[in-house]
C-alpha positions in Angstrom: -108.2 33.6 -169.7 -110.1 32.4 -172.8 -113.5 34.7 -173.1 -116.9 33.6 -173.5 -120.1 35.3 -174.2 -123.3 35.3 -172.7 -126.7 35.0 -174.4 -126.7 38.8 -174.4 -123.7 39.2 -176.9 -121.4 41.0 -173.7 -118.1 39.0 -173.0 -117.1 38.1 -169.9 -114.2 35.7 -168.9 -114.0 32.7 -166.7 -111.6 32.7 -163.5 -110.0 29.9 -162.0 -109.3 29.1 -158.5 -105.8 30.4 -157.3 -103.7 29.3 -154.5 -103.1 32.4 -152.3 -99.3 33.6 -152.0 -97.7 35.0 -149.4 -97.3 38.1 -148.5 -93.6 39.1 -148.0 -94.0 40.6 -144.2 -95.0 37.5 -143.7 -92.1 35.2 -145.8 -89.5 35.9 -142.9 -91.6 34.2 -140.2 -92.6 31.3 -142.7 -88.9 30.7 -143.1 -87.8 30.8 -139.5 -90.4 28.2 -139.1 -89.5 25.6 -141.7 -86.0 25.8 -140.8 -87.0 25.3 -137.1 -89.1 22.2 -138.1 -86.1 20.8 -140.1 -83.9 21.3 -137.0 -86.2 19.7 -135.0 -87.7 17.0 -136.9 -83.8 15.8 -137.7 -82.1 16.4 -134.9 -84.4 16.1 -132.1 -87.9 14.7 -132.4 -89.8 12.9 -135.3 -93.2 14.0 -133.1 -92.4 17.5 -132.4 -91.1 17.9 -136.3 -94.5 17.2 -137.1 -96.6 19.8 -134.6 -94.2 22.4 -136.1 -95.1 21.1 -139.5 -98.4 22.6 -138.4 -97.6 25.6 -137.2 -95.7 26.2 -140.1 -98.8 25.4 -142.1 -100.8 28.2 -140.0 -97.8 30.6 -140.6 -98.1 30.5 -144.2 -102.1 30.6 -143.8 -101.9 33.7 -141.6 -99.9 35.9 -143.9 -101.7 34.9 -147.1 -103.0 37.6 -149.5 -105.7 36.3 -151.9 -106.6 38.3 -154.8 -110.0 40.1 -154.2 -112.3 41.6 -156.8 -113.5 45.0 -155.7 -116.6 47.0 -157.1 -115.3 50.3 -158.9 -118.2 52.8 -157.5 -117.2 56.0 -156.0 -120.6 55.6 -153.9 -119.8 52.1 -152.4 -117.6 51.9 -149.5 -116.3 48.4 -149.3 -114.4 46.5 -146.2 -110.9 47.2 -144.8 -110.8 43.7 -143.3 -111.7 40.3 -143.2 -113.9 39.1 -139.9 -116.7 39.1 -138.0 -118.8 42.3 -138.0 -119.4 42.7 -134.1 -120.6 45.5 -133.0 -122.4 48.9 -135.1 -123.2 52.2 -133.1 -123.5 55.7 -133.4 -120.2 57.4 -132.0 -118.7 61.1 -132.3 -115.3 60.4 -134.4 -112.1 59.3 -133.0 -110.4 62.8 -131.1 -107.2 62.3 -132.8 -108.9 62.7 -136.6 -111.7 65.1 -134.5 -110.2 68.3 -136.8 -110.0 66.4 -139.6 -113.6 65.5 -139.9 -117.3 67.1 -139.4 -118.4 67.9 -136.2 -121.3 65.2 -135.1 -122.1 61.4 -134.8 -121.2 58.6 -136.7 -122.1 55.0 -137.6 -119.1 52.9 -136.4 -118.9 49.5 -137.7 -116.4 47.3 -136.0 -114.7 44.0 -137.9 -112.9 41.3 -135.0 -110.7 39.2 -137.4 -109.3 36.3 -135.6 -106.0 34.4 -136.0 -108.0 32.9 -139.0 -108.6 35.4 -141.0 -106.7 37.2 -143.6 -105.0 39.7 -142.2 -104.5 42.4 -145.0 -106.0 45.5 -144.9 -107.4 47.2 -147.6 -108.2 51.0 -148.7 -112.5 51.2 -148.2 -113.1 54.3 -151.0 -110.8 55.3 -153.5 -108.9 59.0 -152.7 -106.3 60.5 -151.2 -104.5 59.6 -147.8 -105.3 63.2 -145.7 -104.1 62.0 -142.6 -102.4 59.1 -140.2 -102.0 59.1 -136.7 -101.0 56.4 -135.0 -101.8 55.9 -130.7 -100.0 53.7 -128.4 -102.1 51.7 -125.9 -103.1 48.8 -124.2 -103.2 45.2 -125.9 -107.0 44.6 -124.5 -109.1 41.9 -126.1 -110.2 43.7 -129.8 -113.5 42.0 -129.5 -114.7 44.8 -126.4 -115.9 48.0 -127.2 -113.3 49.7 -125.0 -110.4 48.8 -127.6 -111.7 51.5 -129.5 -110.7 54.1 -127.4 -107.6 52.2 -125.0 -105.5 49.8 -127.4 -102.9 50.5 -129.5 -104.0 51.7 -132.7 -103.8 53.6 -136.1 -105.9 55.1 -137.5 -106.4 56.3 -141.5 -108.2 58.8 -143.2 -109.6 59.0 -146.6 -110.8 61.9 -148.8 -112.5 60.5 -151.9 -114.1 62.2 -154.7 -116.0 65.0 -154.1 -114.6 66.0 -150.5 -116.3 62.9 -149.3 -113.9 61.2 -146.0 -114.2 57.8 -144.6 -111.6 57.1 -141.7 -111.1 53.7 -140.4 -109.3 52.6 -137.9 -106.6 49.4 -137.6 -107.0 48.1 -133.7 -104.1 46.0 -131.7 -105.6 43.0 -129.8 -104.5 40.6 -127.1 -102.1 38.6 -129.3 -101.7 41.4 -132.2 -98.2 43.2 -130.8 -97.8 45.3 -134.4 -99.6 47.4 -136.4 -98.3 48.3 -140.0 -99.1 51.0 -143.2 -97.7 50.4 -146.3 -99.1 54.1 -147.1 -98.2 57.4 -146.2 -100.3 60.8 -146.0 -100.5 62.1 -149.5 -100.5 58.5 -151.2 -103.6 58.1 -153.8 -105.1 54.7 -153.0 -107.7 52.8 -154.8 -110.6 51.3 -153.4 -109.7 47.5 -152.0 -105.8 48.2 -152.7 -103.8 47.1 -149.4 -102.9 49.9 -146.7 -101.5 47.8 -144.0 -101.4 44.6 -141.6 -101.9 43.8 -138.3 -100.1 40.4 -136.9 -101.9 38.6 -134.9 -105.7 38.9 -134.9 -107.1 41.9 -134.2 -109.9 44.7 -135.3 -110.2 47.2 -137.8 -113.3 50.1 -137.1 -115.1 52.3 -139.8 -116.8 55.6 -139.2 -119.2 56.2 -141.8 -120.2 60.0 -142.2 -124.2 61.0 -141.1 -126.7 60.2 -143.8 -124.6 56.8 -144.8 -126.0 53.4 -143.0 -124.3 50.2 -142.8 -125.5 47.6 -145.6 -124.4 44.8 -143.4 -125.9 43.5 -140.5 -124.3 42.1 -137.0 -123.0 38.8 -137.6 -122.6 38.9 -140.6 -118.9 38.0 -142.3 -116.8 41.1 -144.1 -114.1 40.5 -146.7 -112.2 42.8 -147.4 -112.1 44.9 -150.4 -115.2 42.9 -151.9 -118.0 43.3 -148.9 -120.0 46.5 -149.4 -120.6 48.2 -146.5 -122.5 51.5 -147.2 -123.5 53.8 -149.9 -122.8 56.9 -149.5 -125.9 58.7 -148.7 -128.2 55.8 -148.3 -129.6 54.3 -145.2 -130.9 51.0 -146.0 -133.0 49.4 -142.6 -131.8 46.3 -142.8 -132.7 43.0 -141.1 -131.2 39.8 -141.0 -131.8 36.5 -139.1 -128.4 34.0 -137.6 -129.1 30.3 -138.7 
């Protein structure tokens, strides 16, 4: 990228526009769908060739993986996930990472990404992987409060820098039939790289620690590994008005 320099003297770059790829757990079903349209579209119908032409079109949509630009601030935890933030209350952690984390209430922030939305899911803080632990369940719509606590699930936690931990949690929905971790406990992540995918829409929940608020409001769009959610330690009251 050529560089350029601001009136200031610092350099900086420009960045161009990239088409997103595709992420290879999703490459399998984008081929099994082209070759279906071919087989249909020549052998078959002309018309139904075409409407699988579409669907092959949201295949490759659903599993792509943009490049995102994430802030490098051990105090900022950003999003997991791409969505919709819909709901944010004050809940005591998830009993499976209960002796893994503090004793007390925290701020759960809940992203709903539909079949629209990118799908990958990203690390929130940089650190070390500390613990996994994954939950079978029901395949209840994402968007209720209940998923939290009956749907299939996985859940991740995070030990950052200074003994700080942020767990999050990936939720199965009505359509979403897998969850999947491209880390293990132990990995070192950094903040906004990928941990894992769910196919096919879904929600992803975040349990931010007492004394952190969200810095997002209800409503509001996340992406992940760019969206700030929270400082560490700083409780903004924020408002916000839908227009």
């Amino acid at each position: 990228m050529p560089s350029l320099k601001k009136p200031d003297g610092a350099v900086t770059t420009n960045v161009k526009w990239r088409f997103p790829s595709v992420h290879p757990e999703g490459r399998k079903f984008l081929l099994i769908s082209g070759v279906a349209t071919l087989i249909v579209y020549g052998a078959i119908s002309h018309f139904l060739g075409w409407l699988l032409v579409g669907v092959t079109i949201w295949v490759a949509a659903f599993f792509r993986d943009p490049i995102r630009t994430t802030p490098r601030d051990q105090r900022l935890v950003v999003a997991p996930a791409d969505g919709l933030i819909t709901a944010i209350s004050k809940v005591p952690p998830p009993p499976e990472l209960a002796g893994s984390l503090e004793a007390g209430e925290f701020t759960r922030v809940s992203i709903f990404m539909s079949v629209f939305d990118v799908h990958i899911n990203r690390a929130p803080i940089a650190g070390r992987v500390v613990k996994m632990a994954y939950v079978p369940g029901k395949f209840v719509n994402a968007d209720l409060d209940k998923a939290s606590e009956d749907n299939e699930r996985q859940h991740f936690l995070l030990e950052g820098e200074g003994g700080v931990r942020i767990a999050f949690t990936q939720i199965a929905g009505l359509v979403a039939r897998r969850i999947l971790a491209f880390v293990r406990e132990g990995d070192q992540v950094a903040a906004g790289e990928r941990i894992g995918m769910i196919r096919f829409g879904s929600r992803v929940d975040v349990y931010l620690p007492a004394g952190t608020g969200p810095r997002v409001l209800l409503g509001q769009r996340a992406i992940a590994g760019e969206t700030v959610l929270a400082e560490l330690g700083a409780e903004p009251a924020l408002t916000g008005t839908s227009q």
